[in-house]
PDBQT receptor file of N, H, CA, C and O in Angstrom, charges set to zero:
ATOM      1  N   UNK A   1       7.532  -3.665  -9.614  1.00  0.00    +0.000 N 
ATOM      2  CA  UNK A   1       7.809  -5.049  -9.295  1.00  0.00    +0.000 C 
ATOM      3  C   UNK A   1       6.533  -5.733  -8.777  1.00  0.00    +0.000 C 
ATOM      4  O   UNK A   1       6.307  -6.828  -9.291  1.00  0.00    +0.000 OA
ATOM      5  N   UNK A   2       5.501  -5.218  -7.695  1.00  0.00    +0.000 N 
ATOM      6  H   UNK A   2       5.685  -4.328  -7.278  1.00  0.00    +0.000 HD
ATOM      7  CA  UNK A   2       4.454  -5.627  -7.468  1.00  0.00    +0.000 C 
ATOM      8  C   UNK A   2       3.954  -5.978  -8.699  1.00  0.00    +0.000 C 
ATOM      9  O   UNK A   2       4.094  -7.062  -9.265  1.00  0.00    +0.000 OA
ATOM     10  N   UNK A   3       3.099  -4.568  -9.260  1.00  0.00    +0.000 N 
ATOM     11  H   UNK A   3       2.986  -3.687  -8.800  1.00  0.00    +0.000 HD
ATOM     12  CA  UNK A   3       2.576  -5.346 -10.462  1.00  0.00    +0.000 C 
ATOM     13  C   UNK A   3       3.047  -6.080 -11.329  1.00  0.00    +0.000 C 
ATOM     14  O   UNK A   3       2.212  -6.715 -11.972  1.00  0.00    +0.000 OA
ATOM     15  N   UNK A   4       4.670  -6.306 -11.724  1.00  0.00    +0.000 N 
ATOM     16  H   UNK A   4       5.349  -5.790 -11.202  1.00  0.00    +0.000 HD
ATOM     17  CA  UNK A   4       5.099  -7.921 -12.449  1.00  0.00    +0.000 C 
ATOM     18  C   UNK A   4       4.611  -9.082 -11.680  1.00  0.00    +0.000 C 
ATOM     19  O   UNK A   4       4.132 -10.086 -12.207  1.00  0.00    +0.000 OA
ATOM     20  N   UNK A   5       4.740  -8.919 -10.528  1.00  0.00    +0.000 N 
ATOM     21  H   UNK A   5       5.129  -8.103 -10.100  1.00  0.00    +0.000 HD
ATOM     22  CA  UNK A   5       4.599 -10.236  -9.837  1.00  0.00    +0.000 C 
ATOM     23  C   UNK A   5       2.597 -10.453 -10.056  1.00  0.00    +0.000 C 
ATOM     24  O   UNK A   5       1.866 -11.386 -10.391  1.00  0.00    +0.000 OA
ATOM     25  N   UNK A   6       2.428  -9.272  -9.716  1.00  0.00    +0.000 N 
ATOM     26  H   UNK A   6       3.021  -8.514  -9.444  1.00  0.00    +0.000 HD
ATOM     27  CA  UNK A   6       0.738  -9.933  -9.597  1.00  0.00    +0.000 C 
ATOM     28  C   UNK A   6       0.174 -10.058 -11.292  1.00  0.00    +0.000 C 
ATOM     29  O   UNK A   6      -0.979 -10.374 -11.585  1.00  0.00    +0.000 OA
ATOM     30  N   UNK A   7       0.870  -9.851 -11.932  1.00  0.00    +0.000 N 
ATOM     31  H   UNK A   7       1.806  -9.595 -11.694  1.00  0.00    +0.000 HD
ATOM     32  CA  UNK A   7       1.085 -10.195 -13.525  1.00  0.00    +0.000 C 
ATOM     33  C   UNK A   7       0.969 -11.698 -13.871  1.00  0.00    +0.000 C 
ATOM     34  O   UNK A   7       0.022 -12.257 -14.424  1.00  0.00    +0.000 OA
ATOM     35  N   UNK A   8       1.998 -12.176 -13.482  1.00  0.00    +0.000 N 
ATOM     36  H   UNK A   8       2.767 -11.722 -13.033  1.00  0.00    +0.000 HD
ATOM     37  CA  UNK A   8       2.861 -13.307 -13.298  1.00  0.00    +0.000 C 
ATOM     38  C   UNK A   8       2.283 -13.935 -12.836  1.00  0.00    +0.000 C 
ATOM     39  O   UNK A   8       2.261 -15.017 -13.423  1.00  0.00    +0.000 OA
ATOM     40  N   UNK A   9       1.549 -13.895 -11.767  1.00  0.00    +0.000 N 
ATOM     41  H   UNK A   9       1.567 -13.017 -11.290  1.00  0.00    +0.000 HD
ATOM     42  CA  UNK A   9       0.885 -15.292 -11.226  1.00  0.00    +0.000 C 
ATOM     43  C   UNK A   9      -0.622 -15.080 -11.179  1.00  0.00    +0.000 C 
ATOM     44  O   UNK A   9      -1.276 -15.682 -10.327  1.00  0.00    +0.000 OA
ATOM     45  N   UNK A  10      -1.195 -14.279 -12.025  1.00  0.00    +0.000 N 
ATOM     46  H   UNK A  10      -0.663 -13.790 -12.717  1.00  0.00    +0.000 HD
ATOM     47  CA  UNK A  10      -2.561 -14.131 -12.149  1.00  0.00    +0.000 C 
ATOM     48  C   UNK A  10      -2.982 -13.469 -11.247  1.00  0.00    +0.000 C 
ATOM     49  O   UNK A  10      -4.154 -13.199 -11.511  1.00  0.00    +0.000 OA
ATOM     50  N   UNK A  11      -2.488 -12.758  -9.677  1.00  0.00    +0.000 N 
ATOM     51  H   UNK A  11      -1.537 -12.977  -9.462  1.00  0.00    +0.000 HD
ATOM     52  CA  UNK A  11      -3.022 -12.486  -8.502  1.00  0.00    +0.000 C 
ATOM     53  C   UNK A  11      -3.638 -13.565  -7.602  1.00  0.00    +0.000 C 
ATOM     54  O   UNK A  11      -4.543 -13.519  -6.769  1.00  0.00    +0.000 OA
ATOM     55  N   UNK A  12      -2.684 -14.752  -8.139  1.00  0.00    +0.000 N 
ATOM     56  H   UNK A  12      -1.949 -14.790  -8.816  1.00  0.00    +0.000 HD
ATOM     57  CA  UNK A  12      -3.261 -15.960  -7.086  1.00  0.00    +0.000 C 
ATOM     58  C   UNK A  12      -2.047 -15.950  -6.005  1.00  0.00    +0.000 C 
ATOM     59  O   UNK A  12      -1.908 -16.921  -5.260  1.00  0.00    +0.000 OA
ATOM     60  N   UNK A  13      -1.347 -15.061  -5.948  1.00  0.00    +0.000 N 
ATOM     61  H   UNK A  13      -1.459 -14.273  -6.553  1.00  0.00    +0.000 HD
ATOM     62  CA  UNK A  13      -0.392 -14.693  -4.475  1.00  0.00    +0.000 C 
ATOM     63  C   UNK A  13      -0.771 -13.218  -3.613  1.00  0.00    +0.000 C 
ATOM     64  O   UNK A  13      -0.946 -12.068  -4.015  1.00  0.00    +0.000 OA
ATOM     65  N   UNK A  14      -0.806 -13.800  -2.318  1.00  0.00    +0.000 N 
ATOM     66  H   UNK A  14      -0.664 -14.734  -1.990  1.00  0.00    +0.000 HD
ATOM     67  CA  UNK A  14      -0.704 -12.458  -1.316  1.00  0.00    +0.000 C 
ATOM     68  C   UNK A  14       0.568 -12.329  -1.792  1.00  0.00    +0.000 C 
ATOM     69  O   UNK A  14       1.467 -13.131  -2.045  1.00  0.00    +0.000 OA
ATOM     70  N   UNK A  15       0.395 -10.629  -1.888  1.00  0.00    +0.000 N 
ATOM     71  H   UNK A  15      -0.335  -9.977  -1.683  1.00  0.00    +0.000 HD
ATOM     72  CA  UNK A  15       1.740  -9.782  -2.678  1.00  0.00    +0.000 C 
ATOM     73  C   UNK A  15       2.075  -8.711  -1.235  1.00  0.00    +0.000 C 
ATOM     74  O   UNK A  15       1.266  -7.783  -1.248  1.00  0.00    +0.000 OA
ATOM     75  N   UNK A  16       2.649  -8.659  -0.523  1.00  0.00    +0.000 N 
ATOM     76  H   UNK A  16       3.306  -9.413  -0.512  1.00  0.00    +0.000 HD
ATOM     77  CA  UNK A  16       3.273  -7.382   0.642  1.00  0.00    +0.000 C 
ATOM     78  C   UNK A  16       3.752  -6.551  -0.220  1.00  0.00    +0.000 C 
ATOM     79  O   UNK A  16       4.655  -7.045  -0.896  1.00  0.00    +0.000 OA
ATOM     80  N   UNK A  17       3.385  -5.024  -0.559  1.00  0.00    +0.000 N 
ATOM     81  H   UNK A  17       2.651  -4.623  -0.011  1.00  0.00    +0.000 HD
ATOM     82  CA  UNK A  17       4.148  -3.849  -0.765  1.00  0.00    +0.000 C 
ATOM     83  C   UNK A  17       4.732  -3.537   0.521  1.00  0.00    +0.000 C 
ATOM     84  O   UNK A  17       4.369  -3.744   1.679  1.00  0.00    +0.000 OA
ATOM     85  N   UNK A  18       6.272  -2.690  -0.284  1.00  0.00    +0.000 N 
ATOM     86  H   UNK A  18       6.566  -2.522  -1.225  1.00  0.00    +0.000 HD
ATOM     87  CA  UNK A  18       7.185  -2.700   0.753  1.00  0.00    +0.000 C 
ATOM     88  C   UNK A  18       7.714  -1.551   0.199  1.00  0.00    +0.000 C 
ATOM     89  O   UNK A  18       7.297  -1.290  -0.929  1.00  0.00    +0.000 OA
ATOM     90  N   UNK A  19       8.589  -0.729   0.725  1.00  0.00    +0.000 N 
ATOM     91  H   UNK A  19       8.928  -0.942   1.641  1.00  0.00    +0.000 HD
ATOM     92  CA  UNK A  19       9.435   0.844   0.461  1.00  0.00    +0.000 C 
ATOM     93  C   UNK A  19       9.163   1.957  -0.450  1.00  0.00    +0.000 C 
ATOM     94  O   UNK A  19       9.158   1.827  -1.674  1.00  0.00    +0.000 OA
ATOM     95  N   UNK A  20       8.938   3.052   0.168  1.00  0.00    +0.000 N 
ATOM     96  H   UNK A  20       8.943   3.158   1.162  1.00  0.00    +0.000 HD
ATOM     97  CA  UNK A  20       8.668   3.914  -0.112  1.00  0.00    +0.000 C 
ATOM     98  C   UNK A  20       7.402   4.622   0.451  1.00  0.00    +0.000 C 
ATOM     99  O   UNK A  20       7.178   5.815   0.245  1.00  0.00    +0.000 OA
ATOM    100  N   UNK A  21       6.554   3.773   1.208  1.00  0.00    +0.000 N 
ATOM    101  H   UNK A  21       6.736   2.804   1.376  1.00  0.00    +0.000 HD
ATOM    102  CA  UNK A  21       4.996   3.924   1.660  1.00  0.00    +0.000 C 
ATOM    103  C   UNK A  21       5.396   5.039   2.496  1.00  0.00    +0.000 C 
ATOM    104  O   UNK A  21       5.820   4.808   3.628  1.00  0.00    +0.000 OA
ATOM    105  N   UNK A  22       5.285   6.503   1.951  1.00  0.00    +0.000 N 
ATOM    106  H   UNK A  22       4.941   6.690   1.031  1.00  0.00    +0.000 HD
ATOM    107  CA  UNK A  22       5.221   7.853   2.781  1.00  0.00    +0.000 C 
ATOM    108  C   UNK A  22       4.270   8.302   2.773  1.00  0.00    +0.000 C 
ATOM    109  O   UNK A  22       4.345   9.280   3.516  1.00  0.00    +0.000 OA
ATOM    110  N   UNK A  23       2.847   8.178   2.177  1.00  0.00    +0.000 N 
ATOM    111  H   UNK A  23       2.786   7.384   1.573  1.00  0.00    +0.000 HD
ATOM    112  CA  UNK A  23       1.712   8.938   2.233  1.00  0.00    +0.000 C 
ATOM    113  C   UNK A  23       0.709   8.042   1.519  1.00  0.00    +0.000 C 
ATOM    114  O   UNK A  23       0.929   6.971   0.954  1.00  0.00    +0.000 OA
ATOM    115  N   UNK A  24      -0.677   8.837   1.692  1.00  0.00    +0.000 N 
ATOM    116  H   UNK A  24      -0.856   9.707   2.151  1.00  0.00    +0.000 HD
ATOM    117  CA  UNK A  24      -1.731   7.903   1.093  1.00  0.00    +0.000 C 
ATOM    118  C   UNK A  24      -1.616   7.649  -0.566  1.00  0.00    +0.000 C 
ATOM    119  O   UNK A  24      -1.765   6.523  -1.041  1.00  0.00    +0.000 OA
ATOM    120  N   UNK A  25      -1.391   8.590  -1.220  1.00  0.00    +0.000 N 
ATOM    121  H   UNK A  25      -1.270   9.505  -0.835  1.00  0.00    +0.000 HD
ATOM    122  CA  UNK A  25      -0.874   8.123  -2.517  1.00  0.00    +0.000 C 
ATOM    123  C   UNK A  25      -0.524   6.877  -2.826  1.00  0.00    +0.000 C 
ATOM    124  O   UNK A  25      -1.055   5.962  -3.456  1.00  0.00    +0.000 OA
ATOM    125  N   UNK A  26       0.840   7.081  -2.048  1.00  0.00    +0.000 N 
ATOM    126  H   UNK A  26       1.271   7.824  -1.536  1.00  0.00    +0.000 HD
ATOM    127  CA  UNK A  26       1.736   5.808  -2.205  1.00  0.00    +0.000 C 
ATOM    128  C   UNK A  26       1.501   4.721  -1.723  1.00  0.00    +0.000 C 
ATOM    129  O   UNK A  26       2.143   3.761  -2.150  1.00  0.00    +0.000 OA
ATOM    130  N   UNK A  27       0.485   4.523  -0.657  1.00  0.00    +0.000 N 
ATOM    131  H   UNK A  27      -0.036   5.303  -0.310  1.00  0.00    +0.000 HD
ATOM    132  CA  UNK A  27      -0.136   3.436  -0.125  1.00  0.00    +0.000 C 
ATOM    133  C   UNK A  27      -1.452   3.037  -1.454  1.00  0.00    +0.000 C 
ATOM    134  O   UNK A  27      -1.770   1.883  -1.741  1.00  0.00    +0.000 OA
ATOM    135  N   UNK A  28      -1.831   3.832  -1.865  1.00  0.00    +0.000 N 
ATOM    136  H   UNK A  28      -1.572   4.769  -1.632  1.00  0.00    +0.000 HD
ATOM    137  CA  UNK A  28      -3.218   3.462  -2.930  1.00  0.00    +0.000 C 
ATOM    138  C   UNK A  28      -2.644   2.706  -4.264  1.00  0.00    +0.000 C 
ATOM    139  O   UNK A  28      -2.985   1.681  -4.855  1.00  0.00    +0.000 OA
ATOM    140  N   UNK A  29      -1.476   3.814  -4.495  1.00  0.00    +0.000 N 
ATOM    141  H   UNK A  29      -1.199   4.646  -4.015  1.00  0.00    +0.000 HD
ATOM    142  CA  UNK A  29      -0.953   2.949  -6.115  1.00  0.00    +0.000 C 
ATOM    143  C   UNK A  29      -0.259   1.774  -5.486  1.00  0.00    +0.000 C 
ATOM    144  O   UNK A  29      -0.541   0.785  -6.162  1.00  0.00    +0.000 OA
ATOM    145  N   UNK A  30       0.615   1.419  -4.369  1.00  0.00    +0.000 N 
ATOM    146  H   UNK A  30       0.843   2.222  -3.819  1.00  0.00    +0.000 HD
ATOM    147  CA  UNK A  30       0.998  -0.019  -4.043  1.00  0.00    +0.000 C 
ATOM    148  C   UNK A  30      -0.047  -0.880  -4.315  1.00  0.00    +0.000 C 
ATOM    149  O   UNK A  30       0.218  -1.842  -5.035  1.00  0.00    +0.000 OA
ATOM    150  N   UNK A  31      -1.465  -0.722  -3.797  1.00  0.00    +0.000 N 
ATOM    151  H   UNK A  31      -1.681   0.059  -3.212  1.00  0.00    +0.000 HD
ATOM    152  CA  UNK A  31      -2.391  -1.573  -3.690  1.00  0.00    +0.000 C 
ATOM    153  C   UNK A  31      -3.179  -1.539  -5.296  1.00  0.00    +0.000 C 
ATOM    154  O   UNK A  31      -3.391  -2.591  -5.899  1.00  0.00    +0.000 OA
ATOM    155  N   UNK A  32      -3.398  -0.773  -5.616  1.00  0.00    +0.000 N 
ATOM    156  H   UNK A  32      -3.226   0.081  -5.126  1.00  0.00    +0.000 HD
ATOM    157  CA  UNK A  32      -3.635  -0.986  -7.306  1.00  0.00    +0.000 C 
ATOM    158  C   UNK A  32      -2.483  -1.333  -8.274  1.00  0.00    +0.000 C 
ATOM    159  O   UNK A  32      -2.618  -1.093  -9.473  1.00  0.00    +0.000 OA
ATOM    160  N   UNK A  33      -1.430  -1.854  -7.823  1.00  0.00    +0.000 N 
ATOM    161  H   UNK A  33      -1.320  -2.049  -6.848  1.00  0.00    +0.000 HD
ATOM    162  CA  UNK A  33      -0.610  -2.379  -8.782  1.00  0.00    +0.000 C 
ATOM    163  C   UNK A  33      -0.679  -3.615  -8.365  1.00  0.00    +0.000 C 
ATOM    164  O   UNK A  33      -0.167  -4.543  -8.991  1.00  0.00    +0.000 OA
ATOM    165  N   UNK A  34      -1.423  -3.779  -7.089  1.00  0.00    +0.000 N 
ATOM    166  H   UNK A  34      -1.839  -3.025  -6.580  1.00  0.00    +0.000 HD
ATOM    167  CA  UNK A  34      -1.722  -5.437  -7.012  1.00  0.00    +0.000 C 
ATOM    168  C   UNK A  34      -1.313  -6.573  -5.515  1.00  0.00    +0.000 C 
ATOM    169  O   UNK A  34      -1.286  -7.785  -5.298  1.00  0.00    +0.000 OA
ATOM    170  N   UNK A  35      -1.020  -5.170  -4.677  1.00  0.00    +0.000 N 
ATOM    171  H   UNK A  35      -1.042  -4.186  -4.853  1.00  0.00    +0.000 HD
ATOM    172  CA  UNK A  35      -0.738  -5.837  -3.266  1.00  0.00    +0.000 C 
ATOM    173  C   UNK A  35      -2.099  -5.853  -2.841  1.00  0.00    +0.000 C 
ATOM    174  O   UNK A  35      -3.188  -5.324  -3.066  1.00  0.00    +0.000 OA
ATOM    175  N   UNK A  36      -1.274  -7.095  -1.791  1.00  0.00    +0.000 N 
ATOM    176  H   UNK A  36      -0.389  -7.524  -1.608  1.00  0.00    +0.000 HD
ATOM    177  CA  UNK A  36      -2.828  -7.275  -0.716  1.00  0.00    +0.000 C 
ATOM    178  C   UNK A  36      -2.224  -6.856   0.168  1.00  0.00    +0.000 C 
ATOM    179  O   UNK A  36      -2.486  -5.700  -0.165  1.00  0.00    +0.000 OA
ATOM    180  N   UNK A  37      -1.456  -6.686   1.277  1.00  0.00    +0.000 N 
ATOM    181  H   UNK A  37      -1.243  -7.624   1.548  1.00  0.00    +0.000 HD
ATOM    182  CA  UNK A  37      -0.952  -6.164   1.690  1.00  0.00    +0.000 C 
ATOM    183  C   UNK A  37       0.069  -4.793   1.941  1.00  0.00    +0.000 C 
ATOM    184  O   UNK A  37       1.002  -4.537   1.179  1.00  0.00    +0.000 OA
ATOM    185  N   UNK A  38      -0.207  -4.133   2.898  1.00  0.00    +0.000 N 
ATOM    186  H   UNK A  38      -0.964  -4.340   3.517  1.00  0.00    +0.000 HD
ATOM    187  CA  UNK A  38       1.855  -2.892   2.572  1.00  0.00    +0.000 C 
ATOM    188  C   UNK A  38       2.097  -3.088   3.970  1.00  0.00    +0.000 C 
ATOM    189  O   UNK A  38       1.540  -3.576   4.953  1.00  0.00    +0.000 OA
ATOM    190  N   UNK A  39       3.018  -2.586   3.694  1.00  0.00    +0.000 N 
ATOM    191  H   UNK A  39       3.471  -2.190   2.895  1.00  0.00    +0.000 HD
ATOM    192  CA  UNK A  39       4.220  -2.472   4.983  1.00  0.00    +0.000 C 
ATOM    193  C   UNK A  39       4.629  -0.446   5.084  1.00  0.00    +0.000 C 
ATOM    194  O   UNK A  39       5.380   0.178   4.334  1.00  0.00    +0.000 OA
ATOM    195  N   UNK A  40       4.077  -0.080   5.885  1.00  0.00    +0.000 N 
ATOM    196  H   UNK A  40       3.468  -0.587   6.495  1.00  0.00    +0.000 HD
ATOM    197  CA  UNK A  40       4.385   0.907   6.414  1.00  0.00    +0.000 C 
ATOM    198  C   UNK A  40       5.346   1.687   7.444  1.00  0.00    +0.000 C 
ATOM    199  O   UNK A  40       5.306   2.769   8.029  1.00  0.00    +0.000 OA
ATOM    200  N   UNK A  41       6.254   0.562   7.372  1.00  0.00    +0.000 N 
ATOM    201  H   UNK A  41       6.286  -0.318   6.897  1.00  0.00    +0.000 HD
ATOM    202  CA  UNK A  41       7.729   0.946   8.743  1.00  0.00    +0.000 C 
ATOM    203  C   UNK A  41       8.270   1.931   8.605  1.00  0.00    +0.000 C 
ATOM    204  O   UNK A  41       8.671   2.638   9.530  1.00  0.00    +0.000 OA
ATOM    205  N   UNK A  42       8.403   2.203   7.231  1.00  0.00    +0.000 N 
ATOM    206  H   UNK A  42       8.077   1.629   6.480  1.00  0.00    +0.000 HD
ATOM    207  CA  UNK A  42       9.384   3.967   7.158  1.00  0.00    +0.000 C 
ATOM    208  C   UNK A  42       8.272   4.989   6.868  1.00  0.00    +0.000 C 
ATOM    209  O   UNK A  42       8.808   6.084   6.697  1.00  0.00    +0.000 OA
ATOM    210  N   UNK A  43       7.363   5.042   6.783  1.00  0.00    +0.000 N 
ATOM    211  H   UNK A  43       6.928   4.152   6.922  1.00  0.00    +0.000 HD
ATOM    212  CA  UNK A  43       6.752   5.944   6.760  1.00  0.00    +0.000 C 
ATOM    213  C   UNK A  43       6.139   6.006   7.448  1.00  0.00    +0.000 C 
ATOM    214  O   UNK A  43       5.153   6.726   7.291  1.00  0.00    +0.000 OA
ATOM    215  N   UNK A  44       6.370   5.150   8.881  1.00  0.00    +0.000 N 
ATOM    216  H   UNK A  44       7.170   4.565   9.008  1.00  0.00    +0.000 HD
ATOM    217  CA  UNK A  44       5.820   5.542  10.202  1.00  0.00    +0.000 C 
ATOM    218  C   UNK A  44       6.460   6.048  11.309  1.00  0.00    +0.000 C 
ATOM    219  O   UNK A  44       5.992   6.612  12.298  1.00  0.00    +0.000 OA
ATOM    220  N   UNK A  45       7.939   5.689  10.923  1.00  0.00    +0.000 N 
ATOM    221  H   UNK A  45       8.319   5.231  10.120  1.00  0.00    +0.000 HD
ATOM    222  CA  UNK A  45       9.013   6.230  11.030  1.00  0.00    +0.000 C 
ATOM    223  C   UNK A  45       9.183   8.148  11.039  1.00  0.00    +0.000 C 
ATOM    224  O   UNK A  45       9.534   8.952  11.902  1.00  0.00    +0.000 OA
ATOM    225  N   UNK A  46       8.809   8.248   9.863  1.00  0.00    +0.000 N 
ATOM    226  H   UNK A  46       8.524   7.594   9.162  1.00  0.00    +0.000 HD
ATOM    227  CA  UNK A  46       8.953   9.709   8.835  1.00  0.00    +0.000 C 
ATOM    228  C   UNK A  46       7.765  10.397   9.235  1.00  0.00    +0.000 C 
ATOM    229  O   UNK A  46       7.809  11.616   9.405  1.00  0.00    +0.000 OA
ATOM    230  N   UNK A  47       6.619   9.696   9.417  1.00  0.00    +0.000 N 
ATOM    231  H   UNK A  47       6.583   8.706   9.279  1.00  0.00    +0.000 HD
ATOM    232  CA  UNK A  47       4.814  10.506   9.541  1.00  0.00    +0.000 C 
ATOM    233  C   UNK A  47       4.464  10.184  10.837  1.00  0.00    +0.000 C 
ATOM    234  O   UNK A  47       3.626  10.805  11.490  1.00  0.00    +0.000 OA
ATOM    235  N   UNK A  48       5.133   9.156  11.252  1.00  0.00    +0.000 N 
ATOM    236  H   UNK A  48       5.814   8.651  10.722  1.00  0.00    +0.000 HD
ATOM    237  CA  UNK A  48       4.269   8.640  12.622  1.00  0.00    +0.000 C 
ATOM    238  C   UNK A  48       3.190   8.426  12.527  1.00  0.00    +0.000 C 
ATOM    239  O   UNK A  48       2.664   8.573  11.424  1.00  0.00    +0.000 OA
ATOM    240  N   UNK A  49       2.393   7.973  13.690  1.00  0.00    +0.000 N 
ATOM    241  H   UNK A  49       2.820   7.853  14.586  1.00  0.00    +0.000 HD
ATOM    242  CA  UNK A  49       1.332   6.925  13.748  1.00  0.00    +0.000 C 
ATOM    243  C   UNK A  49      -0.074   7.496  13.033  1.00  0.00    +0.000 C 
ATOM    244  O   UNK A  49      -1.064   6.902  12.607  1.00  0.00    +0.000 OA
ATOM    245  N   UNK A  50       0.247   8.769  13.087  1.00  0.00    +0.000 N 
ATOM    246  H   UNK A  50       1.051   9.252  13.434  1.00  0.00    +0.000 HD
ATOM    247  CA  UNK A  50      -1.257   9.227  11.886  1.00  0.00    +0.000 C 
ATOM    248  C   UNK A  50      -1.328   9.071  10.787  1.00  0.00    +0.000 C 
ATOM    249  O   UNK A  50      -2.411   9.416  10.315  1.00  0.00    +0.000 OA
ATOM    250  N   UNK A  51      -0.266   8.483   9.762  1.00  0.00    +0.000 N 
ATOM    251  H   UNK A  51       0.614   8.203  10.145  1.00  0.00    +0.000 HD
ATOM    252  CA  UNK A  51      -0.549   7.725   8.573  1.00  0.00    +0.000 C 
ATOM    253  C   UNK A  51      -0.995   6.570   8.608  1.00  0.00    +0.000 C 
ATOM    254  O   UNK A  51      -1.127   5.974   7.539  1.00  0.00    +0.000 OA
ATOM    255  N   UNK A  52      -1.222   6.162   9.401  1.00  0.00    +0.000 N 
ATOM    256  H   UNK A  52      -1.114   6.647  10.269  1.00  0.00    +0.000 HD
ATOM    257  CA  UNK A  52      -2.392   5.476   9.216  1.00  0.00    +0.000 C 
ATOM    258  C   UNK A  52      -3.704   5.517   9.270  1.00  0.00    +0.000 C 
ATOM    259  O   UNK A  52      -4.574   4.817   8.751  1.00  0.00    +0.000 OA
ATOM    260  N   UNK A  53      -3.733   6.488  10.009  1.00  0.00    +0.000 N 
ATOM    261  H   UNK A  53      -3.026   7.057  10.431  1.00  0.00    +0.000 HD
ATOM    262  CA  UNK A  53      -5.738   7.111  10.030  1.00  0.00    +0.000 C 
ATOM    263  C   UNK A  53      -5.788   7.662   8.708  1.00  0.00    +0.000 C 
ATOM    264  O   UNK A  53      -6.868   7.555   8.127  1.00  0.00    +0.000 OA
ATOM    265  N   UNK A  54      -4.539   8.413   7.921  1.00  0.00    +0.000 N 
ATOM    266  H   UNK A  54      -3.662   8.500   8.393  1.00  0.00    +0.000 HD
ATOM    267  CA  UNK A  54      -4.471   9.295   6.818  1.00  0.00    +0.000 C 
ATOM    268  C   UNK A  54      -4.786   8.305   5.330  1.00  0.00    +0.000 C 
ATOM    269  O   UNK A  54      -5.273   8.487   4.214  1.00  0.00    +0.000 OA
ATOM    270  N   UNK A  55      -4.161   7.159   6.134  1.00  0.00    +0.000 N 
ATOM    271  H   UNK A  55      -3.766   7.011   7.040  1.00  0.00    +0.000 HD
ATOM    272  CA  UNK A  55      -4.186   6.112   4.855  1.00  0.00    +0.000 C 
ATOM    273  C   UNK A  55      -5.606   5.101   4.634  1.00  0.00    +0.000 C 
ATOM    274  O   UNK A  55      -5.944   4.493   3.618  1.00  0.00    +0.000 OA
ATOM    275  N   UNK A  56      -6.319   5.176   6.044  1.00  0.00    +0.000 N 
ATOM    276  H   UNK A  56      -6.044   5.670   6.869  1.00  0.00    +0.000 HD
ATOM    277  CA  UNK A  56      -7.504   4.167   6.094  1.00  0.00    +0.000 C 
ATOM    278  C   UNK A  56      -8.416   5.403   5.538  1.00  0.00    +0.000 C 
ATOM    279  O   UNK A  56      -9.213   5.130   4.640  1.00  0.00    +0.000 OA
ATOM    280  N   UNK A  57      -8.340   6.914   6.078  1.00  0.00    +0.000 N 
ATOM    281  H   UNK A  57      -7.693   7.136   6.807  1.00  0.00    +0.000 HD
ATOM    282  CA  UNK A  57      -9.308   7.401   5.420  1.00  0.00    +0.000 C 
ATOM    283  C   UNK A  57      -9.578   7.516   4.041  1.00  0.00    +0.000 C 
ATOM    284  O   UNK A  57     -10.688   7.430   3.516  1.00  0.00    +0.000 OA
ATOM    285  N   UNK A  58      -8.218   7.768   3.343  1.00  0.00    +0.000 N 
ATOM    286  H   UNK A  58      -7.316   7.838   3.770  1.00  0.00    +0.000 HD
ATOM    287  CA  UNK A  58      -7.622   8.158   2.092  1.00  0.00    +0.000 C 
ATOM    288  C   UNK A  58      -8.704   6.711   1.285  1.00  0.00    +0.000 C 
ATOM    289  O   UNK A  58      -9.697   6.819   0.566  1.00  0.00    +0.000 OA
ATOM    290  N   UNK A  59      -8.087   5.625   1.715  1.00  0.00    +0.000 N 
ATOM    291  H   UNK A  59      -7.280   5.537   2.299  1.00  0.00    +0.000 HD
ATOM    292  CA  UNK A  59      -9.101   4.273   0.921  1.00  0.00    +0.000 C 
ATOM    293  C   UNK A  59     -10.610   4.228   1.225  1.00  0.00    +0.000 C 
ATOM    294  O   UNK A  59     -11.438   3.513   0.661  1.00  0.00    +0.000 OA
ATOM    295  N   UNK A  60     -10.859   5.267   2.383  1.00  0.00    +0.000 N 
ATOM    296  H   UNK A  60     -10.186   5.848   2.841  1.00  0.00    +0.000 HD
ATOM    297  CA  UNK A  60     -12.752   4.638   1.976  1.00  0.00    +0.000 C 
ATOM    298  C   UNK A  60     -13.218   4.890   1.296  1.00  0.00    +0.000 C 
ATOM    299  O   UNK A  60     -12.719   5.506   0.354  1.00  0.00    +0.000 OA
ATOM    300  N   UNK A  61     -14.355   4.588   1.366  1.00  0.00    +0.000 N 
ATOM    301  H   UNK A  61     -14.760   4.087   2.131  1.00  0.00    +0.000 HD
ATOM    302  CA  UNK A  61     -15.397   4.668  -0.176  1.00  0.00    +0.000 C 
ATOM    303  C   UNK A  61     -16.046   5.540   1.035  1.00  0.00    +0.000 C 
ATOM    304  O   UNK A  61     -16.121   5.250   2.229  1.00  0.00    +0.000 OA
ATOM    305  N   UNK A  62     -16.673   7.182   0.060  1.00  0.00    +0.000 N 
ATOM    306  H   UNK A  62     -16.611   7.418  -0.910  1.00  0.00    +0.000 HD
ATOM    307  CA  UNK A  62     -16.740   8.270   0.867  1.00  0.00    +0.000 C 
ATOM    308  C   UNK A  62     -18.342   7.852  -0.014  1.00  0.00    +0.000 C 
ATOM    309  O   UNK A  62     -18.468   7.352  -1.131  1.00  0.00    +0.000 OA
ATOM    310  N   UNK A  63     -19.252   8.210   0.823  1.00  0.00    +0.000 N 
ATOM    311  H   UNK A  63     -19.149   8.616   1.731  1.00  0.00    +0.000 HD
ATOM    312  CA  UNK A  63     -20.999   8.392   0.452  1.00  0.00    +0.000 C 
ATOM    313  C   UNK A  63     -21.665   9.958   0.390  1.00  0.00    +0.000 C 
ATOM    314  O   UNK A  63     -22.860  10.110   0.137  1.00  0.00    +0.000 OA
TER     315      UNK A  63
């Protein structure tokens, strides 16, 4: 559905991914199908607060 929507309007909308965000995976393909945003409530829920260090590391650009 993300990527229809960022289809659809060229990516001239902030897009929020929303359900399912349990791991860095699933946080990376949300954002390459075209969010600018995610929402991480249940899988902070499920992982607690270290998916997010798991998920900022998971996206850097490693040198």
């Amino acid at each position: 559905m993300v990527n229809l929507i960022y289809r659809k309007t060229s990516g001239n909308l902030p897009i929020v991914g929303v359900g399912g965000i349990m791991n860095p995976d699933d946080a990376k393909a949300m954002l390459e199908a075209g969010a600018t945003l995610i929402q991480i409530y249940t899988g902070l829920i499920y992982a607690g607060p270290g998916l997010v260090k798991q998920i900022v590391q998971s996206l850097s650009i490693k040198k």
